[in-house]
Structure formats: structure tokens, C-alpha cells
C-alpha positions in Angstrom: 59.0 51.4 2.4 57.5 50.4 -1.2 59.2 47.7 -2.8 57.8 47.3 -6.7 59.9 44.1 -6.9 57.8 42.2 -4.1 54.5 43.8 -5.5 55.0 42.3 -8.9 56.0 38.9 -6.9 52.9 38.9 -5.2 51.1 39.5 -8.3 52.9 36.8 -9.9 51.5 34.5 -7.8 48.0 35.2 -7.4 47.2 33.2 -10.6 48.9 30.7 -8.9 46.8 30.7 -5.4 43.7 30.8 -7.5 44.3 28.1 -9.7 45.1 25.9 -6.6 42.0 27.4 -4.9 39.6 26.2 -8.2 41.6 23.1 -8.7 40.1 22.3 -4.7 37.0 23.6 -4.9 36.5 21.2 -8.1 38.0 18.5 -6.2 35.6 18.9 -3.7 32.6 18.8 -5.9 33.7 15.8 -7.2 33.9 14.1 -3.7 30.2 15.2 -3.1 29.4 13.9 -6.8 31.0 10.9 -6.0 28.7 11.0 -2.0 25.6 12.0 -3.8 26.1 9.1 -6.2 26.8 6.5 -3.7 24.0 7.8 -1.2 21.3 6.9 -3.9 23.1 3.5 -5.1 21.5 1.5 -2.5 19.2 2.0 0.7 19.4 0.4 4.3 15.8 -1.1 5.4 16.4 -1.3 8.9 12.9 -1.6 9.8 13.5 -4.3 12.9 17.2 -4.2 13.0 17.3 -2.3 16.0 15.8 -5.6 18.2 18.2 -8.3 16.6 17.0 -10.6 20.0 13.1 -10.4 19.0 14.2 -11.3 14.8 14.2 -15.2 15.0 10.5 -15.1 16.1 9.5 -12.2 13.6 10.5 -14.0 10.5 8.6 -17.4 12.1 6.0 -15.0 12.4 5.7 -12.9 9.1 6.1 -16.4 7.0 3.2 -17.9 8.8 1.1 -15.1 8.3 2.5 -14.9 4.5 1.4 -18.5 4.3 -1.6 -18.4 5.2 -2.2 -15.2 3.3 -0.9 -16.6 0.2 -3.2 -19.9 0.4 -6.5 -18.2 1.7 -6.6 -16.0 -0.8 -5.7 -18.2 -3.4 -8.3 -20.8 -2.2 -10.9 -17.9 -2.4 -9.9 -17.1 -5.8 -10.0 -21.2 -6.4 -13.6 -21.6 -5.2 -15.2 -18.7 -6.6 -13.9 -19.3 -10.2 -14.8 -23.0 -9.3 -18.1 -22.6 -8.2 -21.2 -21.4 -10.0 -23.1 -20.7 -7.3 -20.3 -17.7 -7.1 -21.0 -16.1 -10.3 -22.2 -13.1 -8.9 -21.1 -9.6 -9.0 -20.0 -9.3 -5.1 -18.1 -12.8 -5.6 -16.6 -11.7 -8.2 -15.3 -8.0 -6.6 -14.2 -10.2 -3.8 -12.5 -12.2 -5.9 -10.4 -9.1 -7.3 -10.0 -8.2 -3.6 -8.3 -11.4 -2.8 -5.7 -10.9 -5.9 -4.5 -7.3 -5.1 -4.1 -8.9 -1.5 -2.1 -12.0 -2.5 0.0 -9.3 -4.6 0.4 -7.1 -2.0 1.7 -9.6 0.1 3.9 -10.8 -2.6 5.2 -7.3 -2.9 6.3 -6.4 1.2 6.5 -9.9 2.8 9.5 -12.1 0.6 11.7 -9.0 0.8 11.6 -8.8 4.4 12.2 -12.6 4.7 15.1 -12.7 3.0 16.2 -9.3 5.1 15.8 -11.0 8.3 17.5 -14.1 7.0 20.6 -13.0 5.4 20.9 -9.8 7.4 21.3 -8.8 4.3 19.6 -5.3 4.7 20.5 -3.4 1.5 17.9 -2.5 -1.7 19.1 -0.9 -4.9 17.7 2.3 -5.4 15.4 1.1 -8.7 14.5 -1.9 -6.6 13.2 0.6 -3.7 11.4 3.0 -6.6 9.5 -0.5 -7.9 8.7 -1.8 -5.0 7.1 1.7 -3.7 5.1 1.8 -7.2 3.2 -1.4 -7.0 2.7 -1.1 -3.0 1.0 2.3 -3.5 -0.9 1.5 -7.0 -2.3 -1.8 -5.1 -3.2 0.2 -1.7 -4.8 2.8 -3.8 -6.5 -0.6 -6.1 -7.7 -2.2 -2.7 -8.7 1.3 -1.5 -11.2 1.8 -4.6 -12.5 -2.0 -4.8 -13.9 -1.7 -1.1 -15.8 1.2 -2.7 -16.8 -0.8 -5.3 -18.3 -3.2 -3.5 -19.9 -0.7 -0.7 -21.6 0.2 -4.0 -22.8 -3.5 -5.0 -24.2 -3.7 -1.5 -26.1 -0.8 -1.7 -27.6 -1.0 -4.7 -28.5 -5.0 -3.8 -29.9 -3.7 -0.6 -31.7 -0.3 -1.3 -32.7 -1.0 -4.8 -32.9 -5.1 -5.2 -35.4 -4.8 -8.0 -32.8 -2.7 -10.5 -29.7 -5.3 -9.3 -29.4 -7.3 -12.0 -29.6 -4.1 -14.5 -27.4 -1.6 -12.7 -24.6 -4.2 -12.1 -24.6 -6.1 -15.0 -21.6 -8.1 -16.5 -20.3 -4.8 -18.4 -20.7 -2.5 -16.1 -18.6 -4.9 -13.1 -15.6 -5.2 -15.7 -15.7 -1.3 -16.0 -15.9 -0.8 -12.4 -12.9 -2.8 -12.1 -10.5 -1.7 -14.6 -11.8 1.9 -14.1 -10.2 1.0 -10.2 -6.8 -0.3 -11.9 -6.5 2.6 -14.2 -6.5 4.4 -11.6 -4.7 3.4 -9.1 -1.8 2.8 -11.2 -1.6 6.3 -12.7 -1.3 7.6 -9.4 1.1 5.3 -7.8 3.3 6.4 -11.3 3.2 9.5 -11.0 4.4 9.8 -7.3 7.1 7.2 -8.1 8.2 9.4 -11.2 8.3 12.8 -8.9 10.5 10.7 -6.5 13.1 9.0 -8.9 13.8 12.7 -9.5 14.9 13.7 -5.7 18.6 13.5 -4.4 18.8 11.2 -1.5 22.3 12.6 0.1 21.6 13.4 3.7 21.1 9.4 4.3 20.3 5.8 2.5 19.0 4.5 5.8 15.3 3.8 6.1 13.6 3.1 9.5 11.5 0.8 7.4 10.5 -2.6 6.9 10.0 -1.6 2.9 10.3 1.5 0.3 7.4 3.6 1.9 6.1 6.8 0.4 6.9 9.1 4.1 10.0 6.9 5.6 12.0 7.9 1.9 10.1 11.5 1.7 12.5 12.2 5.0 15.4 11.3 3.5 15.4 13.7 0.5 17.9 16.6 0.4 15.5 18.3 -2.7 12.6 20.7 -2.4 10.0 18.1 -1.7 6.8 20.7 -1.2 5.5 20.0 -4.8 5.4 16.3 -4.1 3.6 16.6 -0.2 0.9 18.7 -2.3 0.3 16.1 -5.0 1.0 13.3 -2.0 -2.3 15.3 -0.1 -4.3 15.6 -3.2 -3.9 12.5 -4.2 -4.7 11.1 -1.0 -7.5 12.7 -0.3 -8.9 12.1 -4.0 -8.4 8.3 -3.2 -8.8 7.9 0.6 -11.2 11.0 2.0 -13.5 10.8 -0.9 -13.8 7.1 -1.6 -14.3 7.0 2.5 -17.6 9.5 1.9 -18.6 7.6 -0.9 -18.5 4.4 1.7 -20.3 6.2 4.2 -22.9 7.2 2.3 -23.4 4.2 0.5 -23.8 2.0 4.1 -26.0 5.2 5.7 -28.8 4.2 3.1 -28.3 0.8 3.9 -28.5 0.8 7.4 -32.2 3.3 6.6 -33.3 0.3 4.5 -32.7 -2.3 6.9 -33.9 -0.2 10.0 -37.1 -0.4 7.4 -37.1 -4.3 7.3 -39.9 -5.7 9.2 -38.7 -9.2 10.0 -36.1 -10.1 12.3 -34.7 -12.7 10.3 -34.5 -10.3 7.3 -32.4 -7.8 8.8 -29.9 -10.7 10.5 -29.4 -11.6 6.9 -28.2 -8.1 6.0 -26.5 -7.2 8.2 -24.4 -10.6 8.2 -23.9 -9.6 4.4 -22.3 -6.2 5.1 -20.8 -6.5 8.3 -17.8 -8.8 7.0 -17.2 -5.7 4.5 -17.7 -3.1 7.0 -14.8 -4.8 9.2 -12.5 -4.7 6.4 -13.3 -1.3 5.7 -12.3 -0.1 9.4 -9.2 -1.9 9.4 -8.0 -0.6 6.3 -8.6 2.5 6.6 -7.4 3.1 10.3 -4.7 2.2 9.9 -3.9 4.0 6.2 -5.5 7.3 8.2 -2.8 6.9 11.1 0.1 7.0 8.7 -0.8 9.0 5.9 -2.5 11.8 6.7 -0.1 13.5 8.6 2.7 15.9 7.4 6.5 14.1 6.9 7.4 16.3 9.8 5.6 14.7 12.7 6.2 11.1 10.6 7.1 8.7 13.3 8.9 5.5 12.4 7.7 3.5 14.7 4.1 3.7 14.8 4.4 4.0 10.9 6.0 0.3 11.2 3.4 -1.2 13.6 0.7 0.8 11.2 2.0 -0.6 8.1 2.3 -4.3 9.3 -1.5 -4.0 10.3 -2.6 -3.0 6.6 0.5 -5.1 4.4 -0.1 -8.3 6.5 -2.5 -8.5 8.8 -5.3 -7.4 6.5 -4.9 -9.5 3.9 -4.5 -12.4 6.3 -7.4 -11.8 8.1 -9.7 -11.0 4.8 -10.4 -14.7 4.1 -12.0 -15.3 7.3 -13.7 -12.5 7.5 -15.5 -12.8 4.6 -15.6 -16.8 4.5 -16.8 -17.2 8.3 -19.5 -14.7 8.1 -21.0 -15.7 4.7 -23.0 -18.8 4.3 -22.4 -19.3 0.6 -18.1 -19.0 1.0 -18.7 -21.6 3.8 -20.8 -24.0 1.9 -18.4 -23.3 -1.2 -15.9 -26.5 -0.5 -18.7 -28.8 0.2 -19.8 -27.7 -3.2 -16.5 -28.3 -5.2 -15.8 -31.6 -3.7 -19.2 -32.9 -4.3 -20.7 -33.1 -1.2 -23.1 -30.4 -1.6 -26.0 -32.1 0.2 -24.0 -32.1 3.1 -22.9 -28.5 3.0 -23.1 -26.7 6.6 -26.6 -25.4 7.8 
């Protein structure tokens, strides 16, 4: 039977339900605000948390290798700034080599000291965006100085007679800050494309630092414009440069297969094989992690991958390039004055 009274109740008290219904609903968006503000606040570098037994001989190990980074580097620097005899265009790429190393180092290394030591895991999310600026713009810098100087060595090997022309004084500086130019206005422009993302399916990073891929995975926002710029970008600065290196020691190695003397070509190729060892340990290991899709990322290997190229590179660079170069080696004799008695 039709009741109007209890129709114009219920009708009464729809305005009601619905205001309680929007007065949730709003509630609830300010909860996920709140989430989505928190979520970005700080990140989790968990990197080796998940082997707490094996972390007492990490840290011995990653400040040794930070030591002697730091001081090999710096004593490269030191002698060929020192030393006339070093005054040279290679000595002096090298020399730019062994500051973006030191850097880079200076960048990864402290941070996950103090990690491991405090068990303090926790980076704000500015300090993550800074730290993941200068780690990329010096990769990319280290990335086109090896080019650089796969260019010095061919054009001291294959044309010796235009050396002194071609890389002259001028044209080394441009080279250089061309390569820092560079480098830097990539590595901004992906940081700026990832300070706009909203980080609110996690803040935990299977990382040992602020990585380009480990934080890519964490991002709730459409992130397909940044993979494209992340592929163009890396294979404007890792594929091409890589030719450019190739071809560059292809027309050495014709020159020297054209050298007549044993001797001769011993000397060459003790000049470019400390560069060409570099060169495949760099970029290995930047190949194994990059150039893959965030999909099939894999924390793990991206861990092992990125402790190869962040310390292990710039700790072994030094001796690679001292041990298997006869003017490096003779360079302390030199500076303390005992230059008649410099190794043979």
C-alpha cells in the first residue's frame, strides 16, 4: 500500500546519505593524499640489507676499495699536474678521467658507508633525485672521455705527423667541456622528468643508491615518455660513442698490423691496451644493466653490475693505466728527484 508520508521521509534523507557518502569519499582522498605524501618523503636503500651476516665484511670491504680509489686517483691527478713530462694531451684526458672517478666514488661509496654503519637505511627524496643526477651526468662524463681519448690515440697513431695540430691546447679544453656539457644536460633532464612521478606503490629500493631502473619500478605514473628518452638518450651516449670507439681502435689496429718492427708495435699496443681494458669493463657492465626494459630489471644482477662500474672501475683505473705505461711508472721517481733512477 502507498504511503506518501514514508516517501517524503526517504526523500528527506537522501541529502543526508549523500552528504555522509561525499564527506567519506573526501576523507578517503585525504588518507591517500596524506600516503602519497609520505611514500615520496623518504626512500629505503635496502641494497644488502637482506644478508645482515655478510655486512661487517662489506663495509671493510667497500672503504678499502674507496681508499684506495680516492688516493690513486688523486695521486694520478698529483703527478700529472706535477710533472712536465705529463703535459700532454692523453695525460691530461687521463687526468680528467681520474677526477670524474674520484667524484663518482665520492658520490655512491660514503652513503653506503654510513648505511651499513648506522643501519640507518633511509634517503630523503631530494637527496635520492641529487644523488641520481650527478651519478648519471658523471657515467655519461666518463662514458664520453674514454671516446675522447680513443680519439687522441688514433689520431697519435694513424696520423702522428698532424698530432700536435689536430689536438692542440684549444681543441683538448673543447673536447672536454663539450663532454661536461653534455653529460650534465642529460643527466638533468632525466632527473627533472623523474621529480615529476608519484612514488606511492613503495619507497623501498632494492638498491645500494638512487639508480635510474631500481626507482623507474617504483613509480605509480605513466613512465613510457621517460623509458623513450631513457633509450634515446642511452643510445645517443652509450651505442654511438661505443661505434665511435670501435672505429677509432679498427684503424689503429690496420696501422699497427702495418708497423714493421716488432718493438714498434709492442709499444702501441702497450699504449692502447690499458685504454681498451677500461673500455670493456665499463661498458659491460653499463650494457648488462641498462639496455634492457624496467620490466625484466633484476635487482640483483643490477647490484653486482653496478658495484663493478661505481667501485671497482675506478679502483682498478690507476693501475691499469700506471702499470702498463712507462712514463706513469717513472712519474714518482721524477717528482721526488730521483729521475736518473727511474725504472727501465
Amino acid at each position: 500500500m502507498y504511503d506518501p508520508k514514508m516517501t517524503s521521509k526517504r526523500e528527506e534523507t537522501k541529502p543526508a546519505v549523500l552528504s555522509l557518502l561525499e564527506r567519506e569519499l573526501n576523507l578517503k582522498k585525504s588518507f591517500q593524499a596524506i600516503r602519497n605524501h609520505t611514500s615520496i618523503a623518504d626512500f629505503l636503500l635496502l641494497g644488502f640489507s637482506e644478508h645482515p651476516e655478510q655486512l661487517p665484511l662489506l663495509s671493510g670491504l667497500f672503504l678499502g676499495m674507496y681508499l684506495v680509489t680516492v688516493l690513486g686517483n688523486l695521486l694520478i691527478i698529483l703527478a700529472i699536474v706535477a710533472d712536465q713530462h705529463l703535459h700532454t694531451p692523453m695525460y691530461f684526458f687521463l687526468a680528467n678521467l681520474s677526477l670524474i672517478d674520484t667524484c663518482l666514488s665520492c658520490t655512491i661509496v660514503p652513503k653506503v658507508l654510513v648505511n651499513i654503519l648506522t643501519q640507518h637505511h633511509t634517503i630523503s627524496h631530494t637527496g635520492c633525485l641529487v644523488q641520481m643526477y650527478f651519478f648519471t651526468a658523471l657515467a655519461l662524463l666518463d662514458d664520453l672521455l674514454l671516446v675522447v681519448m680513443a680519439y687522441d690515440r688514433y689520431v697519435a697513431i694513424c696520423l702522428p705527423l698532424h698530432y700536435t695540430t689536430i689536438m692542440c691546447p684549444q681543441r683538448c679544453l673543447l673536447l672536454v667541456a663539450a663532454s661536461w656539457l653534455c653529460a650534465h644536460l642529460l643527466a638533468f633532464s632525466l632527473t627533472l622528468l623523474m621529480s615529476q612521478f608519484s612514488f606511492c606503490a613503495s619507497h623501498s629500493i632494492p638498491h645500494f643508491f638512487c639508480d635510474l631502473l631500481p626507482l623507474l619500478k617504483l613509480a605509480c605514473s605513466d613512465t613510457q615518455i621517460f623509458q623513450v628518452m631513457m633509450f634515446a638518450e642511452a643510445a645517443l651516449s652509450g651505442v654511438v660513442p661505443l661505434a665511435c670507439v670501435l672505429v677509432s681502435y679498427a684503424h689503429i689496429m690496420h696501422t699497427i698490423l702495418r708497423v714493421p718492427s716488432a718493438g714498434g708495435k709492442h709499444k702501441v699496443f702497450s699504449t692502447c691496451g690499458s685504454h681498451l681494458t677500461v673500455i670493456t669493463l665499463f661498458y659491460g657492465t653499463l650494457f648488462l644493466v641498462y639496455f634492457q626494459p624496467s620490466s625484466s630489471y633484476s635487482a640483483d644482477t643490477g647490484m653486482v653490475a653496478s658495484v663493478v662500474y661505481t667501485m671497482v672501475t675506478p679502483m682498478l683505473n690507476p693501475f691499469i693505466y700506471s702499470l702498463r705505461n712507462r712514463d706513469m711508472k717513472g712519474a714518482p721517481w721524477r717528482l721526488s728527484g730521483w729521475g736518473r733512477c727511474s725504472p727501465p
